[in-house]
C-alpha atoms as an extended CHARMM CRD file, in Angstrom:
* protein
*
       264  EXT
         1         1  UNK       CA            105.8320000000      -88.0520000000       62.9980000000  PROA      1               0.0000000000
         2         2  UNK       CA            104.9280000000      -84.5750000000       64.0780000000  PROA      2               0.0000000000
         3         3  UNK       CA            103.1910000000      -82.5210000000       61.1420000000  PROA      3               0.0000000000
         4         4  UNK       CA            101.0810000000      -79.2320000000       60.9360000000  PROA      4               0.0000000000
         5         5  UNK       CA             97.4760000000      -78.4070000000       59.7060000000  PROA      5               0.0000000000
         6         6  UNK       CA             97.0500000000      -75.4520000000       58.0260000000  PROA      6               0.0000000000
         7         7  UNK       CA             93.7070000000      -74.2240000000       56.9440000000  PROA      7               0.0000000000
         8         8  UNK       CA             93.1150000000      -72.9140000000       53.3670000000  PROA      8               0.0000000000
         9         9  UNK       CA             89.3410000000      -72.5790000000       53.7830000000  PROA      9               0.0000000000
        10        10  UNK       CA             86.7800000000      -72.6190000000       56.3580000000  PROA      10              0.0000000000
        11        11  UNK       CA             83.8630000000      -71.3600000000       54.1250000000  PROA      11              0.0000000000
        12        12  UNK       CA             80.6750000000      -72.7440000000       52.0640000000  PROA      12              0.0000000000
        13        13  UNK       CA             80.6030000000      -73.1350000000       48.4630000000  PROA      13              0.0000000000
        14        14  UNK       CA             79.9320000000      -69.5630000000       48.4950000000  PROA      14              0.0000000000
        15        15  UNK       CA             82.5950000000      -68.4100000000       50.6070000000  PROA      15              0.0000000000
        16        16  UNK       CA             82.2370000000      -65.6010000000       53.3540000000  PROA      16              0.0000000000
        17        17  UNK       CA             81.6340000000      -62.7880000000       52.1330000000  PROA      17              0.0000000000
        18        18  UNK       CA             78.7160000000      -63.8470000000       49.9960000000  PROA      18              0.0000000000
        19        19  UNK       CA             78.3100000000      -62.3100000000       46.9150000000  PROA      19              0.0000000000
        20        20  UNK       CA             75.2910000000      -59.8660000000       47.1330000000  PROA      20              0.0000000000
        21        21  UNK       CA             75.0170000000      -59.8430000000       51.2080000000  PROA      21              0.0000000000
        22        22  UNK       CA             75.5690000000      -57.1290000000       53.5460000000  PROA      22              0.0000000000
        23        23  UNK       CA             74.9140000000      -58.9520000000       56.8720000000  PROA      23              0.0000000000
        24        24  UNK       CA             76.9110000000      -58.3340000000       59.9660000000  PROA      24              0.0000000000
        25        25  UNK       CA             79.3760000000      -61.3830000000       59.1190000000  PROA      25              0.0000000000
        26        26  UNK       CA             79.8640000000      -60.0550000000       55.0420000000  PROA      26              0.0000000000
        27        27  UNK       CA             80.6460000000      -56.8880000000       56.3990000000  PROA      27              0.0000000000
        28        28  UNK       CA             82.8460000000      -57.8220000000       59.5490000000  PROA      28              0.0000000000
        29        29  UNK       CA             86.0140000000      -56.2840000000       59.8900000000  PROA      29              0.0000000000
        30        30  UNK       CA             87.3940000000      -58.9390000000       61.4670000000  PROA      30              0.0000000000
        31        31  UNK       CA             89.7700000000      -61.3950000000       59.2790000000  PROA      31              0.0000000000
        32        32  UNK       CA             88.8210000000      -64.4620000000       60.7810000000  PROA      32              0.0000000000
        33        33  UNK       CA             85.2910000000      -63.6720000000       59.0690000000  PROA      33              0.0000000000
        34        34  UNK       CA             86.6290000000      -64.1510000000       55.7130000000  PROA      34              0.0000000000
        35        35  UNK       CA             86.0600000000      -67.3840000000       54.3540000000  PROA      35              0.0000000000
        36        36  UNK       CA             87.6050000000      -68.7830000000       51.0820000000  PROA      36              0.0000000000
        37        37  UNK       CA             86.3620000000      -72.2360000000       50.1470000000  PROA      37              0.0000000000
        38        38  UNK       CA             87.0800000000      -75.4220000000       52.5160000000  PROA      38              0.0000000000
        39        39  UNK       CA             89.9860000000      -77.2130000000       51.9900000000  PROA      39              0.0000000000
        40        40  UNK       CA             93.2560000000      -78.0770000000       54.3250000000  PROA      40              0.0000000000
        41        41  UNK       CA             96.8580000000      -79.0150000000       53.9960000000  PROA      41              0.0000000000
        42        42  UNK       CA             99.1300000000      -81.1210000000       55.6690000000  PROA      42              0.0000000000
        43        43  UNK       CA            102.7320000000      -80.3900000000       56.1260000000  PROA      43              0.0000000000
        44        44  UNK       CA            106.0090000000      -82.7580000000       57.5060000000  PROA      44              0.0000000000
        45        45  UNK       CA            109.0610000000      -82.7830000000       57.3410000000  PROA      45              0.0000000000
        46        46  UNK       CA            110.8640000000      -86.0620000000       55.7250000000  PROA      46              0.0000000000
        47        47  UNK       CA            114.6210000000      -86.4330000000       56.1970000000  PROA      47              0.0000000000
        48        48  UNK       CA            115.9690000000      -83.3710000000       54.1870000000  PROA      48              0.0000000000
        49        49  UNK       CA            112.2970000000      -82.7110000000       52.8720000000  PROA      49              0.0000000000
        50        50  UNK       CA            109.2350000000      -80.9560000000       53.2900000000  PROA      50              0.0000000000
        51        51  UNK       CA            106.0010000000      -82.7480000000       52.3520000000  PROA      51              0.0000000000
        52        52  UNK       CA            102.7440000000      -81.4150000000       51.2970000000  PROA      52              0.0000000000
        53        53  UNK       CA             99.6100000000      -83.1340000000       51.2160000000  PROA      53              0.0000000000
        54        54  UNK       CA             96.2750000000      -80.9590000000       49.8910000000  PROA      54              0.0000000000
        55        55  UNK       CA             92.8640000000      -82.0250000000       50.6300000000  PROA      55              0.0000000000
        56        56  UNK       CA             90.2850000000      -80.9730000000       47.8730000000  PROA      56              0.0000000000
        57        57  UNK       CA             91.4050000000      -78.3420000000       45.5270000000  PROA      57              0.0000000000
        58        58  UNK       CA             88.6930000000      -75.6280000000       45.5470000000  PROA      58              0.0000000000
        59        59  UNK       CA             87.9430000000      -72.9530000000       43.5980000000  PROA      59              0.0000000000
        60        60  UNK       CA             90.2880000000      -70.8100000000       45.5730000000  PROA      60              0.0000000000
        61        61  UNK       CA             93.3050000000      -72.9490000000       45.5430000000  PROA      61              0.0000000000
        62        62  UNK       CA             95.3070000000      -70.9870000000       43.6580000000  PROA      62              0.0000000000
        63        63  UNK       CA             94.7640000000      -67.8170000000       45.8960000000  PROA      63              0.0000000000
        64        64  UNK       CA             94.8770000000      -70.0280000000       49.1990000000  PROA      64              0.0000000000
        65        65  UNK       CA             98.1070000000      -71.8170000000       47.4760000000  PROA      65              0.0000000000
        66        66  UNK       CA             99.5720000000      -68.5750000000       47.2980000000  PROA      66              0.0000000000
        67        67  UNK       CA             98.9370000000      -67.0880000000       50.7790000000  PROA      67              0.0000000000
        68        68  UNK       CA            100.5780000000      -70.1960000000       52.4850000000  PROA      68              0.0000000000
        69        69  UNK       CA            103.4020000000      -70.0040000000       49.9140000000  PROA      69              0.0000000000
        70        70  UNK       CA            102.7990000000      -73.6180000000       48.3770000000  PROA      70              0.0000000000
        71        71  UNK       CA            105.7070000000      -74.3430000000       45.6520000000  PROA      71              0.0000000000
        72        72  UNK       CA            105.0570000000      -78.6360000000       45.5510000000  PROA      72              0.0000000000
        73        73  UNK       CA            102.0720000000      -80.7720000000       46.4630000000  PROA      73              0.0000000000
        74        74  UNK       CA            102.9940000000      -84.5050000000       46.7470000000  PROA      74              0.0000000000
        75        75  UNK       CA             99.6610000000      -85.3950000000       46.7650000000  PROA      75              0.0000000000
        76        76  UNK       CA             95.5130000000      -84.1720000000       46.6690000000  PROA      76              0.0000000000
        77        77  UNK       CA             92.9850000000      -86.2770000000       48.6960000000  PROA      77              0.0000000000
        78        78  UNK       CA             89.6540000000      -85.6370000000       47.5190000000  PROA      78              0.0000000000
        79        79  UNK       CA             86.5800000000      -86.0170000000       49.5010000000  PROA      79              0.0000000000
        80        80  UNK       CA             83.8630000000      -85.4270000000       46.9990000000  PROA      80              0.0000000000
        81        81  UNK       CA             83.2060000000      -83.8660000000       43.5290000000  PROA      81              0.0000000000
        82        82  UNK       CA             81.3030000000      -80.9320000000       44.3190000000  PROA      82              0.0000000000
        83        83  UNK       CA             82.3320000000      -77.5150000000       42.4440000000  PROA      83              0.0000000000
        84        84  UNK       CA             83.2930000000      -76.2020000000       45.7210000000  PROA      84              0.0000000000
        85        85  UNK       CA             85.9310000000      -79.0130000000       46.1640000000  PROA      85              0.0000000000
        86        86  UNK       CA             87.2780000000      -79.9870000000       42.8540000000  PROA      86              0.0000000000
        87        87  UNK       CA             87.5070000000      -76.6320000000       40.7670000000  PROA      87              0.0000000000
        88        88  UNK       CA             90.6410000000      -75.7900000000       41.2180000000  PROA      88              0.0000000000
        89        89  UNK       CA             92.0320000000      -78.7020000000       39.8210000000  PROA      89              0.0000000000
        90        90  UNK       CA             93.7120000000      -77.2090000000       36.8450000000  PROA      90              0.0000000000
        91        91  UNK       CA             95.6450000000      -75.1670000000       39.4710000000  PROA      91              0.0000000000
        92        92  UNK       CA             98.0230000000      -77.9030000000       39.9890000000  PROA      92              0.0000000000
        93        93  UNK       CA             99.1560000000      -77.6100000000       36.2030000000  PROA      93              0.0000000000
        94        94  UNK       CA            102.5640000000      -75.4350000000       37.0900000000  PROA      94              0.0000000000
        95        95  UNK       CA            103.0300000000      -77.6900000000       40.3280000000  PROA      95              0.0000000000
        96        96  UNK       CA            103.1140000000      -80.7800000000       38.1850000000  PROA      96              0.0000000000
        97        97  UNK       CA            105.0840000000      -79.7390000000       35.4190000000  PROA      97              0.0000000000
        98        98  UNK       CA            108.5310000000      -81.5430000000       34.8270000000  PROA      98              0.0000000000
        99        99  UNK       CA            110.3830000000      -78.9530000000       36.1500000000  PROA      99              0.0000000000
       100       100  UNK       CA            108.8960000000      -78.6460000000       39.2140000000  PROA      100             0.0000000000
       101       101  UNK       CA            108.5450000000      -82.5330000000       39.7880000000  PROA      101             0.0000000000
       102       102  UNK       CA            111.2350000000      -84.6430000000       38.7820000000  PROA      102             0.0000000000
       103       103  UNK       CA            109.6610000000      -87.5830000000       40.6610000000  PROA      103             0.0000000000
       104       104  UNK       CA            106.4310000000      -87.8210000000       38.1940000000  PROA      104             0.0000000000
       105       105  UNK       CA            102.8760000000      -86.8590000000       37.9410000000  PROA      105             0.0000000000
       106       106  UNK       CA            100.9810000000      -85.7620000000       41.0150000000  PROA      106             0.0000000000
       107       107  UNK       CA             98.7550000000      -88.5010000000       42.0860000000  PROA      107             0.0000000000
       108       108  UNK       CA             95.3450000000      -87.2860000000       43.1450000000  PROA      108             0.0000000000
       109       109  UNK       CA             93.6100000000      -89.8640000000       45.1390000000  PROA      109             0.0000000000
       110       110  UNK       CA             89.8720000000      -90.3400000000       44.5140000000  PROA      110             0.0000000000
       111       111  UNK       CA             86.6520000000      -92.6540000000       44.8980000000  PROA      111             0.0000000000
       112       112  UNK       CA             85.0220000000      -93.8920000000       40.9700000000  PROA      112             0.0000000000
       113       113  UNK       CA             82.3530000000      -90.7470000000       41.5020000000  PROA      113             0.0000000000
       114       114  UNK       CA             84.5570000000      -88.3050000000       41.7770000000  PROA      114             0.0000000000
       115       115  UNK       CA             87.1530000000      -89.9340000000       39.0630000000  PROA      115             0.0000000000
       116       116  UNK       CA             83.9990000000      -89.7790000000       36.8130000000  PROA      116             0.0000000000
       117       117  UNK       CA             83.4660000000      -86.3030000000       37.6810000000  PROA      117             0.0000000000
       118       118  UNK       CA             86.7980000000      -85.2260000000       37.3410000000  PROA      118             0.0000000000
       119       119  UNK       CA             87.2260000000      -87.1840000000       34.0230000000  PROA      119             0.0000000000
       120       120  UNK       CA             84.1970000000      -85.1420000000       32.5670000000  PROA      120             0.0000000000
       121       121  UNK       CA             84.8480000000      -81.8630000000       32.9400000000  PROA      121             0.0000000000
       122       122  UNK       CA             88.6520000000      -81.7690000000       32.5960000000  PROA      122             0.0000000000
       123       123  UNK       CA             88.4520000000      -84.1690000000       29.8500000000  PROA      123             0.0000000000
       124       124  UNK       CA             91.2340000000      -82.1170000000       28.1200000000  PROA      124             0.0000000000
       125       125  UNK       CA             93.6860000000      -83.0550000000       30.8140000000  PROA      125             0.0000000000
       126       126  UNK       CA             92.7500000000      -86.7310000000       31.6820000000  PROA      126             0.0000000000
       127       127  UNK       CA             91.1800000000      -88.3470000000       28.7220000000  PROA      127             0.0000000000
       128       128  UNK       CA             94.0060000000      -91.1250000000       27.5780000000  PROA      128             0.0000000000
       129       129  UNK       CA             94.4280000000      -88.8350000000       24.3700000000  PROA      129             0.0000000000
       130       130  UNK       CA             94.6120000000      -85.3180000000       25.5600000000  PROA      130             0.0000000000
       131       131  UNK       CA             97.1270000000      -83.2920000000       23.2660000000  PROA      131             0.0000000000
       132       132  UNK       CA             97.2330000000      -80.2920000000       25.4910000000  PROA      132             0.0000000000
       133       133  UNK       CA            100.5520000000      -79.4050000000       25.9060000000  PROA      133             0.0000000000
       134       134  UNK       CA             99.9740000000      -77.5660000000       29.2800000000  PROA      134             0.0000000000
       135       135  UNK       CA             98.0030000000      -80.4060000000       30.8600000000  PROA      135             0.0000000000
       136       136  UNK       CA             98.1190000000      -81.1710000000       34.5440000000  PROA      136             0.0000000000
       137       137  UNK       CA            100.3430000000      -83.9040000000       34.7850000000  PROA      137             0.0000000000
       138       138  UNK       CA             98.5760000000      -86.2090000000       37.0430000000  PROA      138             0.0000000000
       139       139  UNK       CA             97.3990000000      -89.5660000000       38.2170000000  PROA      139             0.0000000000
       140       140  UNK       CA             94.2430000000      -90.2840000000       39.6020000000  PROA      140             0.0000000000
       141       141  UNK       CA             94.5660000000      -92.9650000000       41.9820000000  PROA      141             0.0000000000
       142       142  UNK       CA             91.9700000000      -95.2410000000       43.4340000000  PROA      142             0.0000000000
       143       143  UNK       CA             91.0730000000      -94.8300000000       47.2960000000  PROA      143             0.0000000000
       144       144  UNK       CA             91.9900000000      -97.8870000000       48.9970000000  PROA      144             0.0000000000
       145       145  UNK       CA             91.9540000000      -98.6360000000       53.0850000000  PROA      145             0.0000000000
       146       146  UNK       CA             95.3580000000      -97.5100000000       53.3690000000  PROA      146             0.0000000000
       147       147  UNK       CA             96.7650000000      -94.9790000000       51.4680000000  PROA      147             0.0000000000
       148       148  UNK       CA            100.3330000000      -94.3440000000       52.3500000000  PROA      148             0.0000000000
       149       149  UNK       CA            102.4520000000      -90.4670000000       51.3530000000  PROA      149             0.0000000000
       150       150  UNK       CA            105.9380000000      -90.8710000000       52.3800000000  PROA      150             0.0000000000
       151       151  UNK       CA            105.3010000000      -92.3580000000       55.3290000000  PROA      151             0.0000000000
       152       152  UNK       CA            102.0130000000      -90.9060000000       56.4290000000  PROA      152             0.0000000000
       153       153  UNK       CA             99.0340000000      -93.0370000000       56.1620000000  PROA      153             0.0000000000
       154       154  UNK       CA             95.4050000000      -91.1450000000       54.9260000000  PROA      154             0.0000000000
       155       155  UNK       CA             93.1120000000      -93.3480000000       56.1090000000  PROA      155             0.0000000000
       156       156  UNK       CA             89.5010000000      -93.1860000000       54.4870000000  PROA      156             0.0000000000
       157       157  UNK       CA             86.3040000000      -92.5380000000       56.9770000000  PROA      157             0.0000000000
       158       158  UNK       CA             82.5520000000      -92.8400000000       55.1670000000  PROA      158             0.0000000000
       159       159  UNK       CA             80.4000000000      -89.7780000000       56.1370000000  PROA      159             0.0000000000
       160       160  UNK       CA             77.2450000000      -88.7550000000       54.4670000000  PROA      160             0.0000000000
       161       161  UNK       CA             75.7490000000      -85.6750000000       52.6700000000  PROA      161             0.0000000000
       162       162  UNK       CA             72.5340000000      -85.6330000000       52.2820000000  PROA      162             0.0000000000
       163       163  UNK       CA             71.8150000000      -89.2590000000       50.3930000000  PROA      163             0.0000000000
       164       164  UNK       CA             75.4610000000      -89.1690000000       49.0260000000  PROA      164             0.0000000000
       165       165  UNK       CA             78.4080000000      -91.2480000000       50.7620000000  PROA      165             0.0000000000
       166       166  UNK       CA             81.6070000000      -88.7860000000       50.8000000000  PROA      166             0.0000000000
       167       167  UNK       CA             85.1310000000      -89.0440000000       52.6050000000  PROA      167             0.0000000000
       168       168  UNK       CA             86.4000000000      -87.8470000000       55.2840000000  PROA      168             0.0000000000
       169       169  UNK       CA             89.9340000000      -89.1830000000       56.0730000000  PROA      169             0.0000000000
       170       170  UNK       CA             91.7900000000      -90.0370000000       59.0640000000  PROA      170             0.0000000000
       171       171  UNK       CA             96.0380000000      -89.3580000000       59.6790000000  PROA      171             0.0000000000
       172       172  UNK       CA             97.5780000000      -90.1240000000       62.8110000000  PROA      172             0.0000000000
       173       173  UNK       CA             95.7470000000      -88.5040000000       65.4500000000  PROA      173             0.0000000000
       174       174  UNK       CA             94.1700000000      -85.7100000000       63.2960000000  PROA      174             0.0000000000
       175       175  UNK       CA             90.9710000000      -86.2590000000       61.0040000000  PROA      175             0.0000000000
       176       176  UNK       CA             88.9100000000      -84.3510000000       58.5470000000  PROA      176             0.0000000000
       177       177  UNK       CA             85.4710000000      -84.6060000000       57.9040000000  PROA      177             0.0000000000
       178       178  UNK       CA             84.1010000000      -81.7240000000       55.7850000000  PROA      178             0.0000000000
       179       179  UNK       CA             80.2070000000      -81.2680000000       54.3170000000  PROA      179             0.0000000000
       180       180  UNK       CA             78.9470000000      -83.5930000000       56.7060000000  PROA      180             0.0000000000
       181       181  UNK       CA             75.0980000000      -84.6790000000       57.5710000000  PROA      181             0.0000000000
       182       182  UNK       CA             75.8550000000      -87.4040000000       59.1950000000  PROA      182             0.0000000000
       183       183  UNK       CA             78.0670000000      -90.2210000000       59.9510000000  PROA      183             0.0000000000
       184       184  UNK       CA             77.5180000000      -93.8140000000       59.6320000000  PROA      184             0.0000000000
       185       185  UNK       CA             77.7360000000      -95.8870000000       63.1000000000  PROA      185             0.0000000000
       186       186  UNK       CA             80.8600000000      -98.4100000000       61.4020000000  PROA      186             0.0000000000
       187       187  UNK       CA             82.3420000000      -94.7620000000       60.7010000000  PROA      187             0.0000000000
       188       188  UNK       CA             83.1670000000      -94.0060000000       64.4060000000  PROA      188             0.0000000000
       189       189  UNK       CA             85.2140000000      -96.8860000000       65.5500000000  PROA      189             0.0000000000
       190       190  UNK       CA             87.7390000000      -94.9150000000       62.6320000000  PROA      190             0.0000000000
       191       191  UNK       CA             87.6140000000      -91.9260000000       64.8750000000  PROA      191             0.0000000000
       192       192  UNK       CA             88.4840000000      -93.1180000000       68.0240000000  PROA      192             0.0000000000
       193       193  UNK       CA             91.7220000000      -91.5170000000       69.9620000000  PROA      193             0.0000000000
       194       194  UNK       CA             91.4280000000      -88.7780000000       68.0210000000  PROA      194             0.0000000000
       195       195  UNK       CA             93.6600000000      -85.3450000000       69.5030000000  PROA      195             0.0000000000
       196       196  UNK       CA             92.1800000000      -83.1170000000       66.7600000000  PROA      196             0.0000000000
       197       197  UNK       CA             88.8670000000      -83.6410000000       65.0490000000  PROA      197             0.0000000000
       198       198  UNK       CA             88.0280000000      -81.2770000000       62.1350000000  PROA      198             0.0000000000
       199       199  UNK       CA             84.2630000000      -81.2270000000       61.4860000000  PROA      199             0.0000000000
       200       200  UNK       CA             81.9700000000      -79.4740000000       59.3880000000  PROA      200             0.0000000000
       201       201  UNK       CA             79.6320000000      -76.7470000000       61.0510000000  PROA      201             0.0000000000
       202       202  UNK       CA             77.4010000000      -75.0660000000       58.6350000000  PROA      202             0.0000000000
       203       203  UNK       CA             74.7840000000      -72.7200000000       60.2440000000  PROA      203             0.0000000000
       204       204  UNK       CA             72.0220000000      -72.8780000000       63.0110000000  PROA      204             0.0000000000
       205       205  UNK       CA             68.8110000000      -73.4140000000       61.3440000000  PROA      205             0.0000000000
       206       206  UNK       CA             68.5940000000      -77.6460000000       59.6240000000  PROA      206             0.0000000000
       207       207  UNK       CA             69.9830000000      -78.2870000000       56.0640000000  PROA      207             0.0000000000
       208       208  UNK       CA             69.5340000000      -81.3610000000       54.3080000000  PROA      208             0.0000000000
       209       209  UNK       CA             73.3360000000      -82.0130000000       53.3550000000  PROA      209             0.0000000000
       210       210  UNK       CA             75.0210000000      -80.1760000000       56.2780000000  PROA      210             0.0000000000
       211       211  UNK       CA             75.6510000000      -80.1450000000       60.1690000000  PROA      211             0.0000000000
       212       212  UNK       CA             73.8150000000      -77.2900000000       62.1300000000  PROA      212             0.0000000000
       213       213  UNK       CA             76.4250000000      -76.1930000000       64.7860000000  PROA      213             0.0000000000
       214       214  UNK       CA             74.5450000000      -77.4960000000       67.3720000000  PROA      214             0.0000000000
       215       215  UNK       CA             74.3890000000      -81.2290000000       65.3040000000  PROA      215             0.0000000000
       216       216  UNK       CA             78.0880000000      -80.8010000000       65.0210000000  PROA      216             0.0000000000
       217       217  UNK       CA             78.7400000000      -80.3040000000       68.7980000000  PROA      217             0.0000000000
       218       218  UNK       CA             76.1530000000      -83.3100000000       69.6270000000  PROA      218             0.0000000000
       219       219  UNK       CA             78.9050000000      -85.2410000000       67.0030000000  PROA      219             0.0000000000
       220       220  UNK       CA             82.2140000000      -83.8030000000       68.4850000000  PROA      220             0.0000000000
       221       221  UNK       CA             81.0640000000      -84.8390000000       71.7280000000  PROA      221             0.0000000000
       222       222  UNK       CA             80.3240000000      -88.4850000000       70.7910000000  PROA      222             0.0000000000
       223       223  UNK       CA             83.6330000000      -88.7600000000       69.0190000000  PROA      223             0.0000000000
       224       224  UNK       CA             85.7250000000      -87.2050000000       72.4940000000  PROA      224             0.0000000000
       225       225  UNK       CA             88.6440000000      -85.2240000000       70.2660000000  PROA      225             0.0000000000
       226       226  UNK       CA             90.7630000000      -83.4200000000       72.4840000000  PROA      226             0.0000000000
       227       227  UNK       CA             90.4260000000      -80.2720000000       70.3430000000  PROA      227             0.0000000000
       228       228  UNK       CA             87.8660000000      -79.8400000000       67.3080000000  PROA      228             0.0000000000
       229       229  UNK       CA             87.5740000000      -77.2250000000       65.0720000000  PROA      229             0.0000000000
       230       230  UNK       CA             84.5000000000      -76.2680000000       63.0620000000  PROA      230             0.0000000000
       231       231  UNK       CA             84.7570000000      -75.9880000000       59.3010000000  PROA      231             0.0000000000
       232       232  UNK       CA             82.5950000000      -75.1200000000       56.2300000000  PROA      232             0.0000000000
       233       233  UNK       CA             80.6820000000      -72.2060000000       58.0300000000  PROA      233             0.0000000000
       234       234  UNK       CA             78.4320000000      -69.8110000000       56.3540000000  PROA      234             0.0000000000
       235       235  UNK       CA             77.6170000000      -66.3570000000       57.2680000000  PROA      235             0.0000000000
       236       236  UNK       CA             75.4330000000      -67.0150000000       60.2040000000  PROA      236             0.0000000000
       237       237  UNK       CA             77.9620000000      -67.5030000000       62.1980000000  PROA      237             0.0000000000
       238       238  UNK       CA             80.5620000000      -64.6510000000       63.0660000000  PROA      238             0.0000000000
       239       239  UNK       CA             83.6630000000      -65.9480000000       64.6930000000  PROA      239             0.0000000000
       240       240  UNK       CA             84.1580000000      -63.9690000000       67.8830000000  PROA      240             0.0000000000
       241       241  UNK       CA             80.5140000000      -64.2100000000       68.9470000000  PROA      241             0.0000000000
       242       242  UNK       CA             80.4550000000      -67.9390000000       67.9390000000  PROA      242             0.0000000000
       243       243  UNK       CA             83.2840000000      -68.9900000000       69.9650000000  PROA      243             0.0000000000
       244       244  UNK       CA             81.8910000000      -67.4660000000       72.9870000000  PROA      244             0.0000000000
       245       245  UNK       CA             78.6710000000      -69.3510000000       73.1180000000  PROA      245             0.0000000000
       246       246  UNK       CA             80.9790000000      -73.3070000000       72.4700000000  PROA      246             0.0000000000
       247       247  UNK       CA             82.4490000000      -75.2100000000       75.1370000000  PROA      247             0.0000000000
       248       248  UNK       CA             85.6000000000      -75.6680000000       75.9490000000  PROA      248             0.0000000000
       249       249  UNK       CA             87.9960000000      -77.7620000000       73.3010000000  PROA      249             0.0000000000
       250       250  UNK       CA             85.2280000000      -76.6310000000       70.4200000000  PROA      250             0.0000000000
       251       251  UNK       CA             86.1130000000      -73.4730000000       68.4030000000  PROA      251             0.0000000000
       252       252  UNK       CA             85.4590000000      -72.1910000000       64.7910000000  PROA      252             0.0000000000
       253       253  UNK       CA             88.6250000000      -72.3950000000       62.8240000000  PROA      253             0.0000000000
       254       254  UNK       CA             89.5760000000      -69.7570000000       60.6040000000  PROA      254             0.0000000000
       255       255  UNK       CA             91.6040000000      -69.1720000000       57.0730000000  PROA      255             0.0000000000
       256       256  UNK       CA             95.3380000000      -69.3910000000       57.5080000000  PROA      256             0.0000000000
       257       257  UNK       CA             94.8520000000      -71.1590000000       61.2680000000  PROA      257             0.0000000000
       258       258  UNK       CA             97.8180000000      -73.8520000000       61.8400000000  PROA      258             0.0000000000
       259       259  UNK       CA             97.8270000000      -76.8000000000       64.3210000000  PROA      259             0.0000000000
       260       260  UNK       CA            100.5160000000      -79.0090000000       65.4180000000  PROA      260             0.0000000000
       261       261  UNK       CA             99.2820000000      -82.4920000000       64.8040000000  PROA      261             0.0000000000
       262       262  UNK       CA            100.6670000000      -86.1060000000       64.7760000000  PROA      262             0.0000000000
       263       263  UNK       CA            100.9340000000      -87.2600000000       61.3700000000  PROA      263             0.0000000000
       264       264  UNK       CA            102.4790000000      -90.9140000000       62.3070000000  PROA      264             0.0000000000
């Protein structure tokens, strides 16, 4: 099943520009230096319909849901419950109501941490007696090996940040791993084959809970994508002079950049 990955964010929790900072990236003229939070999409057609898929609903998503012209979401994947990927939650409210969907609540797929995350701060929304008549109108849903969107099958992948075990996913030949320190050896066998690799690429000096570019290359490398893009990149790293220093099948993705991928 041929799809398309779209790119809603590339950034850090902070985004590009950073509030406050008037280094060379902040300042860049160039587009592809602007960096809303990181998040993707996934797009197919099936039979008479188009399907979309989010992955983590940031605190942009309403913005980035309005520059790719998003009017449904059949489903949100989320890989952790960090501000940066959950904040935009109550976003979805005027993409689940009735109106909109006819075929029920959105189902948001999630592990127990970030359920219990979710569960706490939009209480109003989820709690089993929430009275707000505006209310998302979801269902979380728990993550199992196989989770299945008409037709397309988001398969879980454990990756760590820091000392926390997040998810990445897997889908057809395309997989996602965002906010990444490392990955766990049992993790790779889930990434093998891959045609398109999305990985997390923070900076060059060492952080505790994220990939330097160099890390990420060393990573890429071992996993043998055809094509992998870097993702979650703060302001060190300006696109044009960043892609010139990678190899060949490694680039920084950008806001707004599609892919064609196989989704099946």
């Amino acid at each position: 099943m041929n799809g398309e990955l779209i790119f809603l964010g590339t950034g850090t929790s902070m985004g590009v520009p950073t509030l406050g900072c008037g280094c060379v990236v902040c300042t860049s003229r160039d587009p592809r230096d602007k960096r809303l939070r990181p998040s993707v999409l996934l797009r197919w057609e099936d039979g008479e319909e188009v399907r979309t898929v989010v992955i983590d609903t940031t605190p942009d998503f309403r913005t980035q849901a309005l520059n790719e012209g998003v009017n449904h979401v059949d489903a949100v994947f989320y890989t952790h419950s960090h501000a940066d990927h959950i904040l935009g939650f109550d976003d979805l409210r005027p993409l689940s109501f009735e109106w909109f969907r006819a075929q029920g609540p959105i189902p948001l797929y999630v592990t127990d941490e970030t359920r219990a995350t979710l569960m706490k701060i939009f209480d109003y929304t989820l709690a089993p007696d929430a009275t707000y008549k505006n209310r998302a109108r979801v269902n979380l849903e728990p993550l199992g090996e196989h989770n299945v969107v008409h037709g397309v099958d988001f398969v879980p992948v454990p990756v760590l940040h820091g000392d926390m075990e997040i998810t990445g996913y897997r889908i057809g030949n395309v997989a996602y791993l965002t906010d990444v320190s490392g990955i766990p050896d049992a993790s790779f066998a889930l990434l093998e084959g891959l045609d398109v690799l999305v990985l997390s690429a923070l900076r060059h000096k060492p952080h505790h809970n994220h990939l330097t570019i160099d890390q990420a290359m060393e990573l890429a490398e071992r996993i043998g994508a055809e094509q992998t893009y870097f993702t979650h990149i703060a302001h060190e790293l300006g696109h044009s002079h960043t892609n010139a220093l990678l190899p060949n099948g490694m680039e920084l993705a950008y806001d707004g950049l599609r892919v064609k991928v196989q989704l099946a």
